[in-house]
C-alpha positions as CSV (number, residue, x, y, z in Angstrom):
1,X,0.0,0.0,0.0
2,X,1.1,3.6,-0.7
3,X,2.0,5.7,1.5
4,X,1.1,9.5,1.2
5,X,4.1,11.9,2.1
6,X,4.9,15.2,2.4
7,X,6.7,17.3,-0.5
8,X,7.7,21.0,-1.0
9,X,5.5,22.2,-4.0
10,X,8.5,23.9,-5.5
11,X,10.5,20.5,-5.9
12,X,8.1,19.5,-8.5
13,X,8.7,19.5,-11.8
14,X,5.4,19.6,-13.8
15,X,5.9,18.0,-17.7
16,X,4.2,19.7,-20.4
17,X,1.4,17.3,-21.0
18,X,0.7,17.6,-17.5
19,X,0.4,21.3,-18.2
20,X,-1.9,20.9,-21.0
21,X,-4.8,19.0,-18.5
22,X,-4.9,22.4,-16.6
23,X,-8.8,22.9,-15.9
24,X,-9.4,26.5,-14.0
25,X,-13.4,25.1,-12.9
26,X,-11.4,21.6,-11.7
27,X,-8.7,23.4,-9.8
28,X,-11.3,25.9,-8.3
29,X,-13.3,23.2,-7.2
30,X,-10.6,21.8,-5.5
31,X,-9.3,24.6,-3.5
32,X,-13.1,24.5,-2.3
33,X,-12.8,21.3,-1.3
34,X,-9.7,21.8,0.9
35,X,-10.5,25.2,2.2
36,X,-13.9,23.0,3.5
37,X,-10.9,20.2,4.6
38,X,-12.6,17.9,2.5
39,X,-9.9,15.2,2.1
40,X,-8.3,15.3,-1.6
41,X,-6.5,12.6,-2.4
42,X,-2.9,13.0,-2.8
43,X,-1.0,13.7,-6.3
44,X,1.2,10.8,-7.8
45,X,4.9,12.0,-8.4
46,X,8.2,10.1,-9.4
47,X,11.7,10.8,-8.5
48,X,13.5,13.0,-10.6
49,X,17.1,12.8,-12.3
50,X,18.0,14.8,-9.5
51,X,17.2,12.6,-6.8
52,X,16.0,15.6,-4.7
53,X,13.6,17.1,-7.1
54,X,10.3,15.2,-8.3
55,X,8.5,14.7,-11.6
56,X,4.3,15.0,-11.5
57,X,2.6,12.3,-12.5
58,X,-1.1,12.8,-11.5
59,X,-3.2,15.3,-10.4
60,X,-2.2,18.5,-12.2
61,X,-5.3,20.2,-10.8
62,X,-5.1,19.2,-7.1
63,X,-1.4,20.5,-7.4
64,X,-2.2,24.0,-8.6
65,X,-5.1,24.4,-6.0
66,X,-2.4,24.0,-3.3
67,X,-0.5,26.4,-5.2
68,X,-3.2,29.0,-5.6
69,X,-3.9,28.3,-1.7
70,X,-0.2,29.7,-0.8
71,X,0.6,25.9,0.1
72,X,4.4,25.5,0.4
73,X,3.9,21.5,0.8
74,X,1.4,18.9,-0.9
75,X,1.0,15.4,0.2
76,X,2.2,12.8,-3.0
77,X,2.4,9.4,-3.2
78,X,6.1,8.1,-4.6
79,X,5.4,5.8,-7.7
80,X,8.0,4.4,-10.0
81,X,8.7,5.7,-13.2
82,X,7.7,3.0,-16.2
83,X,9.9,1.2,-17.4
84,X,10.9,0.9,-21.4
């Protein structure tokens, strides 16, 4: 079972076809939902190249709500990048 842990919003790298799933009603929505502490479910990030720094997998949306919500930190689960 994953594990949800805690990430500095600024060590995430966000690809560009992340970018492009940017939806302003989605990411509203969720800043609603955590201002009312609804429980989000966390993003879904991989290790970088620099084993600091993280790459976004899922949840685009949830990730800019934080970010619009002056969150410094977002709670992600650490998933393997696929293999080739």
């Amino acid at each position: 079972m994953l594990k949800a842990v805690a990430i500095k919003i600024d060590d995430i790298y966000i690809p560009a076809d992340r970018r492009k799933e940017r939806d302003p009603a989605r990411i509203e929505s969720f800043a609603e939902n955590i201002i009312d502490e609804v429980e989000v479910e966390p993003i879904r990030v991989r290790k970088g190249k620099d084993k600091n720094k993280y790459v976004l997998v899922r949840g685009v949306n949830r990730l800019e709500a934080r970010k619009e919500l002056g969150d410094e930190t977002i709670f992600a689960y650490v998933v393997q990048a696929l293999q080739r």
